[in-house]
ROBA-188877 format. One line per 2 residues: number of its first residue (from 1); their letters; for each residue x, y, z of N, C-alpha, C, O. Coordinates in steps of 0.2 Angstrom, whole numbers, always signed. Example, Ala and Ser with C-alpha at 12.3 -4.5 7.8 and 13.67 -1.06 7.14 Angstrom:
! ROBA-188877
1) as) +66:-28:+39:+62:-22:+39:+66:-16:+39:+71:-17:+42 | +64:-11:+35:+68:-5:+36:+64:+0:+39:+67:+6:+40 .
END
This chain:
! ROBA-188877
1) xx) +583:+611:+540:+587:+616:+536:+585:+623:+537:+590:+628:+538 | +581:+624:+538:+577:+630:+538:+579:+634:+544:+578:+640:+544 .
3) xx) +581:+631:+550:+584:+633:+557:+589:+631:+557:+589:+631:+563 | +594:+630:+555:+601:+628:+555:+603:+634:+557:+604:+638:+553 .
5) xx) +605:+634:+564:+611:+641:+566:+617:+641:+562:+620:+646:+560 | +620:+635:+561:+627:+637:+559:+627:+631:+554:+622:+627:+552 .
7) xx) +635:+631:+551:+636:+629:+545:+634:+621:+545:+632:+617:+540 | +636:+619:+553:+638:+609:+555:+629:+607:+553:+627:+603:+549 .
9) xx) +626:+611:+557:+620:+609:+556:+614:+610:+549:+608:+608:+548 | +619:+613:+547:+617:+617:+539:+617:+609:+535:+614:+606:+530 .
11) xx) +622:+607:+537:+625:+600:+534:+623:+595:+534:+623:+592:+529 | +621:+593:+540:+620:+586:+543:+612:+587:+541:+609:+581:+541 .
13) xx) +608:+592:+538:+601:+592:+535:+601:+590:+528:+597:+586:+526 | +607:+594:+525:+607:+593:+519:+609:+587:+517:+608:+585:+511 .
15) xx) +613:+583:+521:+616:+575:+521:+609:+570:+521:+609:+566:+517 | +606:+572:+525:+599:+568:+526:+596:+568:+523:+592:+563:+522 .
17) xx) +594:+575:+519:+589:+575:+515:+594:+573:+507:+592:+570:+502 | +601:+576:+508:+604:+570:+500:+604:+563:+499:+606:+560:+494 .
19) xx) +602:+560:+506:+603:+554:+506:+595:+551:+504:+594:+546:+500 | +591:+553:+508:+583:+550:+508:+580:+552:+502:+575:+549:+501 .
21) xx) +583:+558:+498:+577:+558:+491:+580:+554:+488:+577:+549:+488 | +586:+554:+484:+586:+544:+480:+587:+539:+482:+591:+535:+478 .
23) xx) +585:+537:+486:+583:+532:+491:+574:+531:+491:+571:+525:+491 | +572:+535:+490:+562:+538:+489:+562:+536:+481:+559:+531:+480 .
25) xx) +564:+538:+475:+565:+538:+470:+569:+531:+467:+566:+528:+462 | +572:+529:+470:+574:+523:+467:+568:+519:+469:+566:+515:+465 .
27) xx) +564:+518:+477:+559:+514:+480:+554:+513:+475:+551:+508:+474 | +552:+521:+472:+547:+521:+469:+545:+518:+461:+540:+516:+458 .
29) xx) +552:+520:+458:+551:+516:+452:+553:+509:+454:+549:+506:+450 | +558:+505:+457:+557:+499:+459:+548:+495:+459:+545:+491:+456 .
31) xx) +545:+499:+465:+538:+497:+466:+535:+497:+458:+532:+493:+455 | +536:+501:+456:+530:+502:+448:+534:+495:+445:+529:+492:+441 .
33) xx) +540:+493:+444:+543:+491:+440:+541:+482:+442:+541:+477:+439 | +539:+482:+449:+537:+474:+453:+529:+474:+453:+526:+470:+457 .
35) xx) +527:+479:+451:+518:+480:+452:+513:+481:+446:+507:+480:+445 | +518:+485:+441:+514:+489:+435:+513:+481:+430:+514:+477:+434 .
37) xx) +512:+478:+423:+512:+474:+418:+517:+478:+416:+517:+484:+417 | +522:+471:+412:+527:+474:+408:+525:+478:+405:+528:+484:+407 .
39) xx) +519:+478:+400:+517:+480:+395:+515:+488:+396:+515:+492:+392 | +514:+488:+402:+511:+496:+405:+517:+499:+409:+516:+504:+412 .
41) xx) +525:+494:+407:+529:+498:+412:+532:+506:+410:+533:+511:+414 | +535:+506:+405:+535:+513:+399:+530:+518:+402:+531:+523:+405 .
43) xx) +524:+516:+401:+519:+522:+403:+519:+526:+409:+520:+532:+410 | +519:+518:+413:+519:+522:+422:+526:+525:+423:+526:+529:+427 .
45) xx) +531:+524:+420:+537:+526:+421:+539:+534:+418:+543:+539:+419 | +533:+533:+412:+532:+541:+411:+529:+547:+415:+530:+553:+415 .
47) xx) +525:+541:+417:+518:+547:+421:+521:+548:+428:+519:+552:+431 | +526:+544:+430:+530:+545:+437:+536:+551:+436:+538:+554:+441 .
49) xx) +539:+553:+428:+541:+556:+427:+541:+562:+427:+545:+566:+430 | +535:+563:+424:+531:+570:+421:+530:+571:+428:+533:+576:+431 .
51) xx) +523:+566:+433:+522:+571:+439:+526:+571:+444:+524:+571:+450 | +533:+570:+442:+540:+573:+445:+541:+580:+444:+542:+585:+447 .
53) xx) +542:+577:+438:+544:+585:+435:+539:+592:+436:+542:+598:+437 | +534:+590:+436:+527:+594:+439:+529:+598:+446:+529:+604:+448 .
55) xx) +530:+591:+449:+530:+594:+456:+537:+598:+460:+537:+602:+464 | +542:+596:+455:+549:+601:+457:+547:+608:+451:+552:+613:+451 .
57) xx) +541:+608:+448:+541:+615:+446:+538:+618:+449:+538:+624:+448 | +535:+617:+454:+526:+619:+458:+532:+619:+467:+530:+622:+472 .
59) xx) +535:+617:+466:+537:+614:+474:+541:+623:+479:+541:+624:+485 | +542:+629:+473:+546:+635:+476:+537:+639:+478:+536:+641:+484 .
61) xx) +530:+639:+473:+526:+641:+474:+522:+637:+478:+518:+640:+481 | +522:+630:+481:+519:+626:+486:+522:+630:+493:+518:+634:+497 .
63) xx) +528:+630:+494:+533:+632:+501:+532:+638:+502:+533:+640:+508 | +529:+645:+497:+528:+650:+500:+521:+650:+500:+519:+655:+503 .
65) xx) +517:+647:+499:+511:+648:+502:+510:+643:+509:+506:+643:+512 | +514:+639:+509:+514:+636:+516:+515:+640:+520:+512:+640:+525 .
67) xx) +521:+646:+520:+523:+649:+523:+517:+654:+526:+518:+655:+532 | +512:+656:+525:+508:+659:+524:+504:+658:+533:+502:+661:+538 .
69) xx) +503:+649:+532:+502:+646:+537:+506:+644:+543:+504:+642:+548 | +513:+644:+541:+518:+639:+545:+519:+645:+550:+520:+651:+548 .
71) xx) +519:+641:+558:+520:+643:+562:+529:+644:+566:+531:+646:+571 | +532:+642:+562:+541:+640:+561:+543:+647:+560:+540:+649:+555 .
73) xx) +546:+650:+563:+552:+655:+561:+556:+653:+556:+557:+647:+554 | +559:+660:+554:+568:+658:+552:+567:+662:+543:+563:+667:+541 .
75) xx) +574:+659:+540:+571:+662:+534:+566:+662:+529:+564:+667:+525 | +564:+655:+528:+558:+654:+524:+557:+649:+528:+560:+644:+529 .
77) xx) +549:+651:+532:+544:+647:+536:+541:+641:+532:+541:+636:+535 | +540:+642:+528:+537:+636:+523:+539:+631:+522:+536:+626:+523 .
79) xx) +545:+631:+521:+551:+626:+520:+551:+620:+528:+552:+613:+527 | +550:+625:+535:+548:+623:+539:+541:+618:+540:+541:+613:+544 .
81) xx) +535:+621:+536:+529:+620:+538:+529:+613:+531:+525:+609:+533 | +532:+612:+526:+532:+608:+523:+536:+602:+523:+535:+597:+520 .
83) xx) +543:+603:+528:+546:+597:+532:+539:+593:+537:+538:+587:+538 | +537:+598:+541:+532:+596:+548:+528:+590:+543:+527:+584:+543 .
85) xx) +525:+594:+538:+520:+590:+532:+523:+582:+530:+520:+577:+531 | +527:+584:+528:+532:+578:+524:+534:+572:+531:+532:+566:+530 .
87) xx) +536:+574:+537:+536:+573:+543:+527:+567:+544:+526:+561:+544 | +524:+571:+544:+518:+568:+545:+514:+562:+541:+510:+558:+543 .
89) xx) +517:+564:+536:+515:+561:+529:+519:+552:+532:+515:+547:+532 | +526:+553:+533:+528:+548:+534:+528:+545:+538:+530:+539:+537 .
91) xx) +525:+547:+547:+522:+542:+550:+515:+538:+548:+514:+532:+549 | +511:+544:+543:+506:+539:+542:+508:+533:+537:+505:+528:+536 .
93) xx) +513:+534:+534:+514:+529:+526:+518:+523:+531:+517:+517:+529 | +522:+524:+538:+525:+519:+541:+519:+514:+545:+520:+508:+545 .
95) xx) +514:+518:+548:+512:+515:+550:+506:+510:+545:+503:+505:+548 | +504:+511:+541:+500:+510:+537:+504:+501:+534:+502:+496:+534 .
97) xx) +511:+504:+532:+514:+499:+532:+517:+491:+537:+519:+485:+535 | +517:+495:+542:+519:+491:+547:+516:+490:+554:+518:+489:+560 .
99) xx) +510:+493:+550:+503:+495:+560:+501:+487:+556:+504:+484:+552 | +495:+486:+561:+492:+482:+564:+489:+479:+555:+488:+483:+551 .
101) xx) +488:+473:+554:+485:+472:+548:+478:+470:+550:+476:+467:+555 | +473:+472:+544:+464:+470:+546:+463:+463:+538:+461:+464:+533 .
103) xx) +465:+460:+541:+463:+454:+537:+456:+452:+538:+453:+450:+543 | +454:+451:+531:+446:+448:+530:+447:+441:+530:+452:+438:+528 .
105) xx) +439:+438:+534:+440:+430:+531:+434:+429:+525:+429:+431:+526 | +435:+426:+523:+431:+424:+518:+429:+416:+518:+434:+411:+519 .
107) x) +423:+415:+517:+417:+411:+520:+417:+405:+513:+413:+400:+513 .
END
């Protein structure tokens, strides 16, 4: 988004990114709702809230201090240096997911 010369490509950022965050968000509470105790499901569903909410309050003050470091042009560098992040973040979650498994045996 943050280098988008023109409007097409303005778009086709914003399509990917409207499609992939409630796609991310429905994953996640799914996972808590097949992983947490019923009985603990309410809680974790709050605490997944709140540090939602957290972090879309904190996300305009995270981006300009990235900017600080991000070596990306354009108009807001951050936005740049926090996609690379996000970018990285997600080969490690894929691979972690679907690299190589280290299974123990036990004796």
């Amino acid at each position: 988004m943050n280098s988008a010369d023109n409007v097409y490509t303005l778009t086709i950022a914003v399509v990917i990114i409207g499609f992939a965050y409630p796609l991310s968000g429905t994953y996640i509470f799914n996972t808590i709702d097949n992983r947490i105790p019923k009985e603990a499901d309410g809680l974790a569903n709050s605490i997944l809230l709140v540090v939602c909410n957290v972090g879309t309050a904190f996300a305009p003050a995270i981006v300009s201090f990235l900017g600080i470091f991000s070596p990306f042009n354009g108009q807001n560098p951050g936005i740049g240096m926090y996609g690379l992040l996000i970018l990285i973040m997600m080969v490690v979650f894929f691979l972690l997911m679907f690299g190589p498994k280290n299974h123990r045996h036990s004796k």
